[in-house]
C-alpha positions in Angstrom: -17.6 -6.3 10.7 -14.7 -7.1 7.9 -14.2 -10.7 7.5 -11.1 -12.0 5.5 -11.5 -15.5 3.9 -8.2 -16.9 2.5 -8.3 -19.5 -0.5 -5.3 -21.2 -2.4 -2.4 -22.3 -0.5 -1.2 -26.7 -0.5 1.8 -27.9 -1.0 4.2 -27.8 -4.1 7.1 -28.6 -5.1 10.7 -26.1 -5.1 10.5 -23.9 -8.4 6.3 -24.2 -8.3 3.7 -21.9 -8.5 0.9 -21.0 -6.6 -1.7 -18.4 -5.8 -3.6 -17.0 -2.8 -6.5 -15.0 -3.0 -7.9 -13.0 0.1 -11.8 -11.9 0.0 -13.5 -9.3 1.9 -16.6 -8.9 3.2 -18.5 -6.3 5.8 -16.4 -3.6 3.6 -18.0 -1.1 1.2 -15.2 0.0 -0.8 -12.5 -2.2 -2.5 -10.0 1.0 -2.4 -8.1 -0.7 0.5 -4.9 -1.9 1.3 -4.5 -5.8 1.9 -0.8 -7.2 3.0 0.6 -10.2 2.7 2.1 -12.0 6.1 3.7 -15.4 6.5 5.1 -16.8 9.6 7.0 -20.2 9.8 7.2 -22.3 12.5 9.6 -20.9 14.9 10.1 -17.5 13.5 8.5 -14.1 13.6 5.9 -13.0 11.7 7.0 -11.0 8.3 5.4 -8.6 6.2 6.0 -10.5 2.2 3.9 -8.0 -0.1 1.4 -5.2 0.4 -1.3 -3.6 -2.2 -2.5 0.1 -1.2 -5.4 1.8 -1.5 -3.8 3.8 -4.5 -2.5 0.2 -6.2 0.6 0.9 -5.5 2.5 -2.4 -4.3 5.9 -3.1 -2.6 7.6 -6.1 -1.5 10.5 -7.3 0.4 13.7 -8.2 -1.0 13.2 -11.6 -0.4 10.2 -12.2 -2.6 10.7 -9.4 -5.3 11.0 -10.9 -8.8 8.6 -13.9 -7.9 5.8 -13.0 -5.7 2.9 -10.3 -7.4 0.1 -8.7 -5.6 -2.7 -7.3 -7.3 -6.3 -7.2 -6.7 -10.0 -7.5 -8.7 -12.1 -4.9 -7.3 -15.2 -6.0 -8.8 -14.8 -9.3 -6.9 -13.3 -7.0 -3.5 -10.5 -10.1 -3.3 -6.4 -9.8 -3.3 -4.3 -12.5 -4.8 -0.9 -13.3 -4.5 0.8 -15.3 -7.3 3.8 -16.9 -6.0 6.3 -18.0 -8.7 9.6 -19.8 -8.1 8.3 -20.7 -4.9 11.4 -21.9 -2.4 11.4 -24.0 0.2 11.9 -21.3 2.6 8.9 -20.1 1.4 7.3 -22.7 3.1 4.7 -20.9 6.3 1.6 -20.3 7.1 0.1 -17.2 4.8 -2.0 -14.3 6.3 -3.7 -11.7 4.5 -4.3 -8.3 6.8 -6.8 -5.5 5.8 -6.4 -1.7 6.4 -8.7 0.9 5.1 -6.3 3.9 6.5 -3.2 3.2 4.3 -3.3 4.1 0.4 -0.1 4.4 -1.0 2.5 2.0 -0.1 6.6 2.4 0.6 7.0 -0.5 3.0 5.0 -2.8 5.1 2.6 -0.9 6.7 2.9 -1.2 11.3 1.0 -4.2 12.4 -1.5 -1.9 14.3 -2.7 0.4 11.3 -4.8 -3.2 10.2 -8.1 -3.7 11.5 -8.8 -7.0 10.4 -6.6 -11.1 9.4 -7.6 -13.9 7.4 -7.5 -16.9 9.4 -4.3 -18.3 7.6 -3.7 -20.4 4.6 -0.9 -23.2 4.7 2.2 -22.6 1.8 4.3 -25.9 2.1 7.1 -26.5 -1.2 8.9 -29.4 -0.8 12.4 -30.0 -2.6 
């Protein structure tokens, strides 16, 4: 079974920086595509940043310039460094796992992942 484990997250202040890291386990291959989600109290859940299979990346408009995805396949873990980081940054931070999507042009559909993280909490003050 894959199991996501989230790391990083706190609190920071507006113009901070701060990374998330998502680790998987139960998979054999690291050649997968992890996505970035965050969700704020109130609002719908958003697609920030993906990594494909292929390493190709995209992000949305929102985030581009100051949020990188990349991944250590060695260590089969994602991160997300999170630069400039706004106040309506601020949500809760889940990582998604798919192994049927390689390269990446958008957020891939909710229901191509297979398995979340259980959330990591991104506050930055002002």
């Amino acid at each position: 079974q894959v199991q996501l484990v989230e790391s990083g997250g706190g609190s920071v202040q507006a113009g901070g920086s701060m990374r998330l890291s998502c680790t998987v386990s139960g998979y054999r291959y690291s050649t997968v595509c992890i996505t970035w989600f965050r969700q704020a109290p109130g609002k719908e859940r958003e697609g920030v940043a993906a990594i494909g299979g292929d390493d190709s990346t995209f992000y949305i408009a929102s985030v581009k310039g100051r949020f990188s995805v990349s991944r250590d396949n060695a260590k089969y873990t994602a991160h997300l460094d999170m630069n400039n980081l706004q106040p309506e940054d601020t949500a809760m931070y889940f990582c998604a796992f798919s192994s049927r999507v390689m390269n990446i042009q958008y957020i891939p559909p909710v229901n191509l992942f297979e398995a979340w993280g259980q959330g990591t909490q991104v506050t930055v003050s002002t």
